[in-house]
Every structure is written in C-alpha cells, then in structure tokens.
N, C-alpha and C positions, 0 to 999 in steps of 0.2 A: 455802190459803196459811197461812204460821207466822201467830201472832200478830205484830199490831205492834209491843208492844213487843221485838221479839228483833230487830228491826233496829233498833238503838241510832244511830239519824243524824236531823235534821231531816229533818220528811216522813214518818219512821217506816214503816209498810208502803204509807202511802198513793198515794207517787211508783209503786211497783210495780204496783201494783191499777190505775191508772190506768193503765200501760202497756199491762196485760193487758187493759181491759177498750176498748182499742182496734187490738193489732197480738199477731200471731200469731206467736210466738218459736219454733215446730218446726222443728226443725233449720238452726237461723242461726249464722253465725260470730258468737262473741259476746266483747264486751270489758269487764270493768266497770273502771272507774279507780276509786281511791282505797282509803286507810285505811279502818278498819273497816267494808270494807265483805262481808267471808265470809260473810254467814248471805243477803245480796242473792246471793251468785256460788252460794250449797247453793237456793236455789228455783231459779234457772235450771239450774242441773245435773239438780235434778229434773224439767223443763219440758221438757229438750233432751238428743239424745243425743251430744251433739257436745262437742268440749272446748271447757271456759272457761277462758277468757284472763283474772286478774286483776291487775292491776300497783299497784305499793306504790310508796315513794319514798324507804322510809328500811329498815335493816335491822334492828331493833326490830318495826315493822309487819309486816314480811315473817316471821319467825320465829313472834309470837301469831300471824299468820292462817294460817299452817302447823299451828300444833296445833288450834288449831281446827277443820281441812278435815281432820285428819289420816285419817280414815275415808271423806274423796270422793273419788274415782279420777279423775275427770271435768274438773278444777278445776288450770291451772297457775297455779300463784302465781308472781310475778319481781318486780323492783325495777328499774326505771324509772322516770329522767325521765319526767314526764309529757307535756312539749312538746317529748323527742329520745326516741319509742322508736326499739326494733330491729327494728316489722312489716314489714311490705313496703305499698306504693301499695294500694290498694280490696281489704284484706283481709277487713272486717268488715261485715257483714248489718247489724248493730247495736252499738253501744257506748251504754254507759250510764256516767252519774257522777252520784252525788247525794251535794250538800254538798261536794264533795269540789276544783272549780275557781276557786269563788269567791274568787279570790287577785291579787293583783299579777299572777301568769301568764297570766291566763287569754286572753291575746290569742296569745301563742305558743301555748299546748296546745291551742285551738278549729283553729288553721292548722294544728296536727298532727291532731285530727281528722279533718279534711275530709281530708286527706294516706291515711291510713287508712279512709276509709269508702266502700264503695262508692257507685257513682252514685246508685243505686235504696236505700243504705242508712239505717237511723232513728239519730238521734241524742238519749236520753232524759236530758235533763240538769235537774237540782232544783240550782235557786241563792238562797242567802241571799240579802234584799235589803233595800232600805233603803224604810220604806213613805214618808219622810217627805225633803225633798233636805235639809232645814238638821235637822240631831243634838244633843244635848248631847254635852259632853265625854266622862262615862262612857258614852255607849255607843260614841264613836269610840275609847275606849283596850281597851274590847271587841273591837273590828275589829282594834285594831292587834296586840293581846295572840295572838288566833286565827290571825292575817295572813290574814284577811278584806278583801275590797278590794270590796263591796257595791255593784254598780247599784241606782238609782231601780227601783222595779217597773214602774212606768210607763213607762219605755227599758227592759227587758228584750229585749220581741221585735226592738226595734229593733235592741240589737246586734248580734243573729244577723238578719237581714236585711241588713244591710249587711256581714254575712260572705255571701251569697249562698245561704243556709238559706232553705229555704220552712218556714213554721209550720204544722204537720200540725194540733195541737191546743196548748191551753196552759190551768193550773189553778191559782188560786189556793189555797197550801198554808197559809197563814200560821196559819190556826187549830190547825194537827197541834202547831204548837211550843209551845202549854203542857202540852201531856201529853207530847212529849217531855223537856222540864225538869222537869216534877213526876216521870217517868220516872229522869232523871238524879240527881235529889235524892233520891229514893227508894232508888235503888241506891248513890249514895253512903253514904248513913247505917244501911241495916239490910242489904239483900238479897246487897250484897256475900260474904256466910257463905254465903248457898244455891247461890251458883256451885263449877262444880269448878274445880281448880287450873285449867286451861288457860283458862277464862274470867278470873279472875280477870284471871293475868295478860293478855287480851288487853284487860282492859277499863278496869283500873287507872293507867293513865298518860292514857286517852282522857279518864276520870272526874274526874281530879283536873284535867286541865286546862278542861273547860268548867265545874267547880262553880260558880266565880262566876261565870261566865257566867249560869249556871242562878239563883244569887241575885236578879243583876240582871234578871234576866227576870221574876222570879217576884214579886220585892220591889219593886223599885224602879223599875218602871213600862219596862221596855228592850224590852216589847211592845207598845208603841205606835209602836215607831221600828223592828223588826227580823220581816222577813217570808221567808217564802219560796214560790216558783213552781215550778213543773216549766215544761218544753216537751217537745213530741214535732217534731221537729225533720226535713228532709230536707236532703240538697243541691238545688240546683239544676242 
C-alpha cells in the first residue's frame, strides 16, 4: 500500500489498512464519497478490476481529482449530493468515506447509504469525533469553521445501530491525527514546491483551510477534545 502520508485525510492510510486487513475488496462494486479523497479511489483501482465510483460535491473538487486520476482508467469521478445521488437501490458491495460525513448531513447521506448498499454490503466509514461531550470555544469554532458536526465517540456505534447497521469491527484512530497535522503543517510551510502542478492544486485550498485547524491541534491542546474512529459497518 502508498505511504500514509499520500492520503492527506484524518486516519491517514490507516482507515484503509484496517479495512484490508479485514474484508476482501476482489471485484466489489465500490463507492468512495468525498473530497480529497483520489489517492483512497488509485489503491482500490489497484485492488479491483471493476470500476470506481467516486463522488465529490463541489466543482473545484471534481476538477483537482480529475487531474490527479488523470492516468487511472478505472476510476469515474462525478459531483454529487452526497444524500441525493443518481445510483440505483443495492448497487454497491462496498462504499467507503473517511472524514468526509461528519457534517450537519450526516443523517440524510447514512439513509442514502443504506438506499445504495446492498443487503450483504460493508460500509467503511472514519468519523471525526469529539473525545470529550463539554469543548472549549475554540475547538467548537473548529467544528463550525470545517462544518464538522462531531458525535461523542462513546455514541458512535450507537448511531449506526439505531440506523439498523450491525458493527462488523470498530478502531480507535485518534492517535493517526498528530502526524496527520504535523503532515499538514509540514506540507503547508516547505513541501508544497516538491509537488507537481496538479498536486498542488488539488491540495492547496484543502491546506489552507485545515492550517489552523492543524495549529490548534498541534499548539493549543484541540487534541484532547478531537478524535477519530473508523467502523466496518453492515446492514441488517
């Protein structure tokens, strides 16, 4: 598998490693949701001979992860709502989102899920979370700045249980997120030069927007209060 840090998301390589090193991705309809997430949809292209499905939500997203993919055959990019696509009922073996649902939406796009997944299908989802239920300010203007909408870790599996998801497996991530911020900080201040143009741009509006974020995390203690989880996830 790439290095971790070439998937630039909380969780880093480590949501994938954990999927791998439980379910068997050969030839599955596959879905990944979210923003930068290409360099997740170029392993499973390589894993699978089937085409991936990945869906964006803005046309900025959609264009850097086109030039980035622009060499994988394998890999349809589109722009979709995340909680109205345009699949059809139990199209998908598997969809994956890491980092990517943790939002205000996330109650419509899980009912679009389930809408899309088949009976028998896995649902790999890595969600920000909040370790602690009472925050300081700065880290709720963190949430609000990201449009983060953060579960307790502790109610995680609960909410998808009372979506009627059985919980296959579940990992505490939380420790991936200082090397993903020392990652971000790093690539903000020098390594920015060593990417080619098409990085850049895919990576320059994602950078600028979590910097402080990565500040507050790194500086001012926003890792005592901001965690994240995967689950490996079924229907019922």
């Amino acid at each position: 598998m790439k290095n971790q840090t070439e998937i630039l998301l909380p969780g880093l390589g480590e949501q994938l490693n954990f999927l791998f090193s439980r379910i068997n991705i050969d030839d599955k309809n596959i879905l990944v949701i979210g923003s930068n997430s290409g360099e997740i949809a170029k392993i499973f292209s390589g894993k699978n001979s089937k085409q991936i499905e990945l869906i964006v939500e803005d046309y900025e997203s959609l264009i850097t992860t086109k030039l980035v993919l622009d060499k994988v055959k394998n890999i349809n990019t589109k722009i979709m709502s995340f909680e109205h696509t345009d699949f059809i009922d139990h199209q998908f073996d598997l969809i994956y989102a890491q980092a990517s649902i943790s939002n205000s939406n996330r109650k419509n796009i899980v009912k679009e899920i389930k809408r899309i997944l088949k009976p028998d299908g896995v649902f790999c989802v890595g969600e920000i979370v909040k370790l602690q239920n009472i925050i300081p300010t700065f880290v709720n203007d963190i949430f609000e700045t990201s449009d983060i909408d953060p579960i307790e870790k502790k109610d995680l599996e609960k909410f998808y249980t009372e979506r009627n998801f059985v919980i296959s497996d579940s990992k505490d991530l939380s420790k991936s997120l200082s090397e993903f911020y020392l990652t971000v900080a790093e690539l903000s201040k020098s390594k920015m030069k060593d990417l080619s143009e098409n990085e850049k741009s895919y990576y320059k509006k994602y950078l600028n927007q979590i910097k402080h974020e990565s500040h507050s995390f790194l500086k001012l203690g926003a890792d005592k209060f901001i965690g994240f989880k995967t689950l490996i996830i079924k229907k019922k």
